[in-house]
PLY file of the C-alpha trace (Angstrom):
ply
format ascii 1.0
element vertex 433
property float x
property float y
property float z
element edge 432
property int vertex1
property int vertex2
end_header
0.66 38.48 -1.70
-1.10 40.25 1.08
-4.06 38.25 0.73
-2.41 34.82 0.71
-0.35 35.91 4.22
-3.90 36.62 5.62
-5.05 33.38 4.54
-2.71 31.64 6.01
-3.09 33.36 9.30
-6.20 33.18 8.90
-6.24 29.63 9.02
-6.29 28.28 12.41
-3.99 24.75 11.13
-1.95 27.14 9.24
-1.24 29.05 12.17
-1.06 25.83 14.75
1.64 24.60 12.23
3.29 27.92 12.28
3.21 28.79 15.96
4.47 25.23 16.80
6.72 24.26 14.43
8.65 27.31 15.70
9.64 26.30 18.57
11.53 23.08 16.77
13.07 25.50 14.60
14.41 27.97 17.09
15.86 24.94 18.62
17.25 23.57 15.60
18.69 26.84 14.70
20.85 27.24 18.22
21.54 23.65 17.90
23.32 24.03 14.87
24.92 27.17 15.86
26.42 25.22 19.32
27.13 22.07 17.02
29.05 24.51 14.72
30.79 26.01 17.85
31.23 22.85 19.34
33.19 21.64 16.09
35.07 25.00 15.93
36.26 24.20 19.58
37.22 20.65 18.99
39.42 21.94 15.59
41.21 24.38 17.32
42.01 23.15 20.42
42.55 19.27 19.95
43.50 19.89 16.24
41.90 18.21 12.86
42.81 14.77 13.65
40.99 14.77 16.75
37.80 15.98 15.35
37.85 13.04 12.46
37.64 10.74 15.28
35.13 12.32 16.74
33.13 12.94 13.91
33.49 8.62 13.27
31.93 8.19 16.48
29.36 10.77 16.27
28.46 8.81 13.48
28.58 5.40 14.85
26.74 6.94 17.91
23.48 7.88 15.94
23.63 4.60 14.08
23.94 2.68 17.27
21.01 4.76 18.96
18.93 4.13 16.15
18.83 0.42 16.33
18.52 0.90 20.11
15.70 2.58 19.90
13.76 0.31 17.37
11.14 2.62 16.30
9.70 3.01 19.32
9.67 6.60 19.79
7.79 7.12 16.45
5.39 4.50 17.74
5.00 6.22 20.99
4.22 9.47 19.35
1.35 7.98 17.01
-0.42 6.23 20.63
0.14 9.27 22.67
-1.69 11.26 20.00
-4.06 8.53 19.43
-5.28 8.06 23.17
-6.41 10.82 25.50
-6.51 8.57 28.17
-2.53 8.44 28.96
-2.63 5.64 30.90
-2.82 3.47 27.72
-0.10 5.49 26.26
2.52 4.87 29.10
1.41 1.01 29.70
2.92 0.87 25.65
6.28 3.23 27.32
6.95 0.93 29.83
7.11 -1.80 26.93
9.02 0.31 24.79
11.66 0.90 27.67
12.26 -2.65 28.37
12.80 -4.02 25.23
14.91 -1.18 23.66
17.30 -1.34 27.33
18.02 -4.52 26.96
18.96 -4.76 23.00
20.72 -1.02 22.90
23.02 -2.76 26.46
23.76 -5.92 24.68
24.92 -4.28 21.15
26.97 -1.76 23.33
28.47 -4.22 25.24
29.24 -6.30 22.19
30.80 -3.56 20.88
32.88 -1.83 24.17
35.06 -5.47 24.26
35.73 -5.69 21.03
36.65 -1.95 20.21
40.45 -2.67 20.15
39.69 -4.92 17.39
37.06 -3.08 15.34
39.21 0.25 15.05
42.14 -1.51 14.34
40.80 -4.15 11.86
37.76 -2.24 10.36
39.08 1.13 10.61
42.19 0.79 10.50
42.95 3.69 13.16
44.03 2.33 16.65
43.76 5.52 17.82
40.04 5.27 17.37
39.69 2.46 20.16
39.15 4.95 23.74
36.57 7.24 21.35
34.68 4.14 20.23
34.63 2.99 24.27
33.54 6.26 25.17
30.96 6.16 22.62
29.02 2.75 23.39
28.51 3.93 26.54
26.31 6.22 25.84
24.25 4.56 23.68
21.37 2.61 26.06
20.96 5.92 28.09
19.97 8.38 24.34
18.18 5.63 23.32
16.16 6.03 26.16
16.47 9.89 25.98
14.61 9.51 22.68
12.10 7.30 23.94
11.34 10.05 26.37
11.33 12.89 23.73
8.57 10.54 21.77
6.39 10.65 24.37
7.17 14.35 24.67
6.12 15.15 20.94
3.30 12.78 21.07
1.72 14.80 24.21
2.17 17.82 22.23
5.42 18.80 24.09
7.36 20.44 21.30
8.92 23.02 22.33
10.52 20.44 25.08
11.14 17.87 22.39
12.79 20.37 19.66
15.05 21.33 22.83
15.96 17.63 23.89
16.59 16.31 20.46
18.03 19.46 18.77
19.78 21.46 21.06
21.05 19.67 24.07
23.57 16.66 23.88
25.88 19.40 22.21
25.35 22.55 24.61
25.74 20.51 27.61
28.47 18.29 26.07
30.27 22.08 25.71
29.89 22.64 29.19
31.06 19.13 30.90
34.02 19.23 28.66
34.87 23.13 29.78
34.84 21.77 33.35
36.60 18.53 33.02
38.56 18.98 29.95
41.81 21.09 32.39
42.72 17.62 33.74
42.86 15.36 30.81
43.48 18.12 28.01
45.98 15.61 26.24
43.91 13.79 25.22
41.46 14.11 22.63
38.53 11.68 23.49
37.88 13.69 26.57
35.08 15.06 24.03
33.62 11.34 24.24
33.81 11.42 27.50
32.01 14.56 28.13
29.47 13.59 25.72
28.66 10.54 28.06
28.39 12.74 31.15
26.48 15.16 29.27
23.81 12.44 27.98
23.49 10.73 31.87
22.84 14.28 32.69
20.02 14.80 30.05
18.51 11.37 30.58
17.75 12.43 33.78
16.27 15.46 32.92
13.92 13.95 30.09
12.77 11.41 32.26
11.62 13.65 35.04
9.78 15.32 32.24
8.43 12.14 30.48
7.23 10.51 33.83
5.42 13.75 35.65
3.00 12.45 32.60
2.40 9.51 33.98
-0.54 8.22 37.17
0.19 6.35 39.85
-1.77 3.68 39.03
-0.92 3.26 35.37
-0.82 -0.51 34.58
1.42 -3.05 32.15
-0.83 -4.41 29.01
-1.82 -7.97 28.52
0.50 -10.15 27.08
-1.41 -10.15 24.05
-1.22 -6.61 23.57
2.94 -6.26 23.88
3.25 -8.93 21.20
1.11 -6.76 18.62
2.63 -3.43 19.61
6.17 -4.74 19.13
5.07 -6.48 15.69
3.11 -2.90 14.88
6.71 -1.86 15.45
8.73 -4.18 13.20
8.28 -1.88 9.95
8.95 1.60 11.86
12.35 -0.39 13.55
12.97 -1.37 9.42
12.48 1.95 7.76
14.20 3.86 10.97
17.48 1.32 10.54
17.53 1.63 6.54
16.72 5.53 7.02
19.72 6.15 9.44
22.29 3.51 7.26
21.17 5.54 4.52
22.28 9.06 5.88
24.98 8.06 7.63
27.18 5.03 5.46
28.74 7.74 3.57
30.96 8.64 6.67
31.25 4.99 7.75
32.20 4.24 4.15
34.86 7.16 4.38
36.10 5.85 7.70
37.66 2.95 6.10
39.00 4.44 2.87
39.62 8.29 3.90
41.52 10.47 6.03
40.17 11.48 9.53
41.22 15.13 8.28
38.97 14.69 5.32
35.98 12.93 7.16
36.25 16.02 9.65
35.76 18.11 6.61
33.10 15.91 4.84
30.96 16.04 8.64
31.17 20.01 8.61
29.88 20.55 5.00
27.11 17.95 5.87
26.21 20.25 8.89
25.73 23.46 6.83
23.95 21.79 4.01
21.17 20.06 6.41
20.01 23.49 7.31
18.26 23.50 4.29
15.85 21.23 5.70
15.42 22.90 9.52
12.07 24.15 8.26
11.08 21.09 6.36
12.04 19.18 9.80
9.64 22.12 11.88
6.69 22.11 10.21
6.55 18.23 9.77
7.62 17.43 13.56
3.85 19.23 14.23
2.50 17.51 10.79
2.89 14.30 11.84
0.60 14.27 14.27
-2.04 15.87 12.49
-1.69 13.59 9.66
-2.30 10.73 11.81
-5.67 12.38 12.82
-6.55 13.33 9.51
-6.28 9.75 8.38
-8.17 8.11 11.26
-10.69 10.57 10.38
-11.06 10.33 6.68
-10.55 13.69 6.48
-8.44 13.31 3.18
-9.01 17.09 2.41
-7.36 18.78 5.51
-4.51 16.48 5.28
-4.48 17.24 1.42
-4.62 20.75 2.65
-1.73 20.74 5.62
1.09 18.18 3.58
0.13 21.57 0.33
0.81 24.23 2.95
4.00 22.01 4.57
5.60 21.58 1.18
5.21 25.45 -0.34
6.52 26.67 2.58
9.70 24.54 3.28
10.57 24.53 -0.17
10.48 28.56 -0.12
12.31 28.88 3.39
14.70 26.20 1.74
15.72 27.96 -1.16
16.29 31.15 0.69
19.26 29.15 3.01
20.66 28.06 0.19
21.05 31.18 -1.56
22.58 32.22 2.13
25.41 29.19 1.76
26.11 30.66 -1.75
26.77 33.46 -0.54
28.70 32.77 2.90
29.89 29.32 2.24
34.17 30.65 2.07
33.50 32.42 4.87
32.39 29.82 7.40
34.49 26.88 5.56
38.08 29.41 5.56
37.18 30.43 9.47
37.40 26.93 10.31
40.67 26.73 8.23
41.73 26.53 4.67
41.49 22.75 4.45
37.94 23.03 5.01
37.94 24.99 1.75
38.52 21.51 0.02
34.41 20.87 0.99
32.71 23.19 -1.31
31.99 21.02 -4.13
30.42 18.67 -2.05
28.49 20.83 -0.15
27.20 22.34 -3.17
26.33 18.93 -4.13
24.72 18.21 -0.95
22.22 21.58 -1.17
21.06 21.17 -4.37
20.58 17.56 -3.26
18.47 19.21 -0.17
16.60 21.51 -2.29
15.18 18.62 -5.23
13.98 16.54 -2.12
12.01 19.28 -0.59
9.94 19.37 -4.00
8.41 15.92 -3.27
7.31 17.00 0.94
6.60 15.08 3.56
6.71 11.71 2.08
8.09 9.79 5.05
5.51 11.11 7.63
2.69 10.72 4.94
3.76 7.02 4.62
4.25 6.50 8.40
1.47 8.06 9.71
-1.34 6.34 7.28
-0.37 2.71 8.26
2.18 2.18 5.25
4.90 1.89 7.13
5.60 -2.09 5.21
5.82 0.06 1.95
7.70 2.81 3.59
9.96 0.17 4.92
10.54 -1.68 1.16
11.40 1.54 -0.70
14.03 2.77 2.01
15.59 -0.82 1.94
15.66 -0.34 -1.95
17.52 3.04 -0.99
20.18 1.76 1.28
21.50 -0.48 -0.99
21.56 1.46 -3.64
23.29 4.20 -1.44
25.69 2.05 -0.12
26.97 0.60 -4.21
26.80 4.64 -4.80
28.98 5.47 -2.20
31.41 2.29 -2.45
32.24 2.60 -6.40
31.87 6.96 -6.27
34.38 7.62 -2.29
37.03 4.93 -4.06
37.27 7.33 -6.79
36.56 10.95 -6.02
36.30 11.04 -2.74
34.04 13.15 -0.19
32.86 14.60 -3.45
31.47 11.21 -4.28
30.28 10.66 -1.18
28.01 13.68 -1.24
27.29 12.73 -5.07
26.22 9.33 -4.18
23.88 10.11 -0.40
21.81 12.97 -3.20
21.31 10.88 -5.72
20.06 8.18 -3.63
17.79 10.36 -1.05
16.16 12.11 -4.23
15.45 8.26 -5.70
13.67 7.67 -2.11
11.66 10.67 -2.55
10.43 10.02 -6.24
9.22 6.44 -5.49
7.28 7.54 -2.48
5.45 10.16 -4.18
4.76 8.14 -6.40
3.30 5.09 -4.53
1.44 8.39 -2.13
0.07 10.10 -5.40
-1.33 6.65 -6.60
-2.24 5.03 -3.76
-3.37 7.59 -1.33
-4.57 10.40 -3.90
-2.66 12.76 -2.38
-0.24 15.30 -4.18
2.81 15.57 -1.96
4.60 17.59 -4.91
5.19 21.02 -4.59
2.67 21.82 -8.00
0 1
1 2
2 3
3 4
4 5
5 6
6 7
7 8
8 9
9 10
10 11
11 12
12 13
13 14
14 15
15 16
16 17
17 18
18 19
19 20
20 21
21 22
22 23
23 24
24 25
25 26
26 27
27 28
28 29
29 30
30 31
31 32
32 33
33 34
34 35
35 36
36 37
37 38
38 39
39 40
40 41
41 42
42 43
43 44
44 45
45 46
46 47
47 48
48 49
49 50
50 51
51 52
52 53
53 54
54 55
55 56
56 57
57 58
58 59
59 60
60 61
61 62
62 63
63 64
64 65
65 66
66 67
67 68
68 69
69 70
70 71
71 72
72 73
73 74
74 75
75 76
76 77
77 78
78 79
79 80
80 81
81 82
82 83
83 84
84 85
85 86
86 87
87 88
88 89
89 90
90 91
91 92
92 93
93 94
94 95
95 96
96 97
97 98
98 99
99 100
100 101
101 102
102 103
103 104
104 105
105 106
106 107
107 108
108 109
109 110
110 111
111 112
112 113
113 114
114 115
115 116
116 117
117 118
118 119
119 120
120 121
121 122
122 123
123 124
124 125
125 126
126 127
127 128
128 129
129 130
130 131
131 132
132 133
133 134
134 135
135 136
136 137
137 138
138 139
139 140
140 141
141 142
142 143
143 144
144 145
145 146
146 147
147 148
148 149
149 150
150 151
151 152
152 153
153 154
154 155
155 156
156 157
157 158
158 159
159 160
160 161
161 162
162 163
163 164
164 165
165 166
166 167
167 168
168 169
169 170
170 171
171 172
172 173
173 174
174 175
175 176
176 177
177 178
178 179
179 180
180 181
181 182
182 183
183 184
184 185
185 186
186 187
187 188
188 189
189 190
190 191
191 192
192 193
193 194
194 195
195 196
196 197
197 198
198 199
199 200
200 201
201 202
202 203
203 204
204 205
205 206
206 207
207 208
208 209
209 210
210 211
211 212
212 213
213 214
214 215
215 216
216 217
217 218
218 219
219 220
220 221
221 222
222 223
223 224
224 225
225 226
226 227
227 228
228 229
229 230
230 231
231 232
232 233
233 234
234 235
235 236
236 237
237 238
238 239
239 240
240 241
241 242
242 243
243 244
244 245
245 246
246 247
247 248
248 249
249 250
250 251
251 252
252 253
253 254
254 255
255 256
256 257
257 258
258 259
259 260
260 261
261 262
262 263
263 264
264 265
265 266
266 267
267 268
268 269
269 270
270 271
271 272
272 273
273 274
274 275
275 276
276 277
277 278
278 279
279 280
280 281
281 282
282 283
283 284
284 285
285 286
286 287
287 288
288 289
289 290
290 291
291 292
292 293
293 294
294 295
295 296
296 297
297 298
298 299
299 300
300 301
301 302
302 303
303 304
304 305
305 306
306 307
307 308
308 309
309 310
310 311
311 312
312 313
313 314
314 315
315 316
316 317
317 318
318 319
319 320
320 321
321 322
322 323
323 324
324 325
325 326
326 327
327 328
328 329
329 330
330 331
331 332
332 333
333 334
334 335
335 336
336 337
337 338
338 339
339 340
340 341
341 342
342 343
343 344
344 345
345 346
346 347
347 348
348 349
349 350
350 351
351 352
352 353
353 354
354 355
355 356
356 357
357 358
358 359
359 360
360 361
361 362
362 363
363 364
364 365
365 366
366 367
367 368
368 369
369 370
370 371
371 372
372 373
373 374
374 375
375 376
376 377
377 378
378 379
379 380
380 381
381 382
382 383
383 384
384 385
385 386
386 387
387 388
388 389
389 390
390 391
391 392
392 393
393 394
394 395
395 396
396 397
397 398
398 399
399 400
400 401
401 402
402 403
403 404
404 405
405 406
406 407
407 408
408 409
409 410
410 411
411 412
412 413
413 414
414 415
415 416
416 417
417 418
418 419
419 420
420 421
421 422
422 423
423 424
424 425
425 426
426 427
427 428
428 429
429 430
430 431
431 432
């Protein structure tokens, strides 16, 4: 045991991957903890009701920003790491920032006129129609927030990226709504309106970051050149969009059959079981990269070597959280209130889910990062649908417990076929043995 802890020090990717990916999961870490007490606030000042809402448009929010930002910080992170000349990198940003404004401002502004209509006729919850407003709004300005924070990774910025993405929409969202919430206290989407100011505020911030990057005299690409990088981009926009429908139609789904009590339960038990993967989300947010440079350097047996070391030790780190929600799962459910004792079958469902998935490692960045991102693309469209039939025929009749029943099953399918195709294709052993 000794020896293999020295070996891994010892190592100098080891400890890269160690050193770095830490900073991603401190962040993650006092994320959740502020998303946690950000939920806790919501519940018992504004009430149950109030946080189903905002739950539904927390959801709708990261769906939204995903097809804002169409793959384009992934994209961004693989050119940044490519080129050391950064003038190339940003000529590709300024691309990226166009084209995702302009789609991520038309879908929100599709979606701010008609969102009388779509909470009342979709959702069923008129309520729902000053949240959903309050949502849109802040869609264009993450999307560009996660633009930034793709640059930011890509220029080996983690600790700043782990602290943009991670930890502060919530923490400053807390803040804004402390300050503004005394005058408007009534009403409950205040939250959605402090999560707007909170994201204008952050935008700024990210951007200052992103651009002190960037020369004066960076220039725009040819013509030529935008055409293939936004084609190059078509399969990351694909898998990102079937990726994000895929973790996130089981609380759309439950939006139009369930209760918002029972969606605000179904979003807390979702946050403790994806703390399972914090680790697994660490170590691969500094894997990617070095994948990518593995690959370009047919260097098959360090990247053999790093995806070994990623996948013993977030499956290990893994199963020790989930032995911690066995053991404190009443405890933080019944604090929040004894409805939210109603979640423990499907959050038990949801970390064993978590747990089989971290068997198969970093399948997604292997796929992504080695030009198979057409492959990647085909097997999470294969997913989606098969997640959304799961979650239509199991929510009907059991509930958030089928919800959580249907999102494992169909995750752990993803996982299976993409070791697979890595295993045969690539030659590389992704599996934990």
């Amino acid at each position: 045991m000794v020896k293999e802890i020295q070996k891994i020090f010892g190592d100098k990717d080891y400890r890269e991957i160690l050193f770095k990916s830490s900073h991603f999961l401190i962040f993650r870490l006092l994320g959740f903890i502020v998303a946690y007490g950000f939920s806790f606030y919501i519940i018992k000042s504004f009430g149950e009701q109030v946080y189903g809402y905002v739950a539904l448009g927390l959801t709708l929010f990261s769906i939204l920003v995903v097809f804002g930002k169409m793959g384009f910080d992934i994209h961004l992170t693989k050119k940044f790491s490519a080129y050391d000349d950064l003038d190339i990198g940003f000529s590709y940003y300024n691309i990226s920032v166009v084209v995702a404004s302009f789609f991520s401002i038309v879908g929100s502004g599709f979606l701010y006129i008609f969102a009388e209509e779509i909470s009342i006729k979709f959702f069923n919850k008129p309520e729902f129609t000053e949240y959903l407003k309050w949502t849109v709004l802040a869609v264009p300005i993450w999307t560009i927030v996660l633009i930034n924070s793709g640059v930011l990774r890509g220029v080996r910025q983690n600790a700043v990226f782990s602290f943009i993405n991670f930890f502060s929409r919530f923490f400053v969202t807390l803040i804004v709504v402390f300050i503004i919430a005394g005058s408007s206290f009534k009403n409950g989407y205040v939250i959605m309106k402090s999560h707007f100011y909170a994201i204008l505020f952050i935008f700024i911030f990210s951007s200052i970051l992103t651009l002190r990057f960037k020369k004066k005299n960076s220039k725009f690409k040819k013509i030529e050149d935008t055409w293939t990088y936004i084609l190059e981009t078509i399969p990351l926009m694909s898998s990102t969009y079937f990726y994000v429908l895929l973790l996130w139609s089981d609380k759309i789904i439950l939006g139009v059959f369930e209760t918002e009590v029972n969606i605000g339960v179904y979003d807390i038990v979702t946050k403790m079981a994806i703390v399972i993967t914090f680790t697994y989300e660490a170590i691969n947010s500094i894997l990617a990269p070095k994948i990518s440079d593995a690959f370009h350097k047919n260097d098959f047996e360090l990247l053999q070597k790093n995806v070994r070391f990623s996948v013993r030790t977030t499956f290990i780190t893994g199963l020790g959280i989930f032995i911690a929600i066995l053991v404190f799962h009443r405890l933080i459910l019944g604090y929040l209130g004894e409805v939210y004792l109603s979640g423990i079958y499907p959050l038990m469902i949801l970390c064993v889910g978590k747990i089989l998935i971290s068997l198969f490692g970093p399948v997604s960045d292997i796929l992504q990062m080695t030009g198979h991102q057409g492959v990647y693309s085909r097997i999470m469209f294969i997913t989606m649908l098969l997640n959304f039939l799961l979650n239509y025929v199991l929510i009907k009749k059991i509930g958030i417990t089928g919800a959580a029943l249907a999102t494992s099953i169909a995750l752990l399918n993803m996982f299976v076929i993409s070791h697979i195709y890595i295993r045969k294709r690539l030659k590389i052993n992704s599996f934990l043995v």
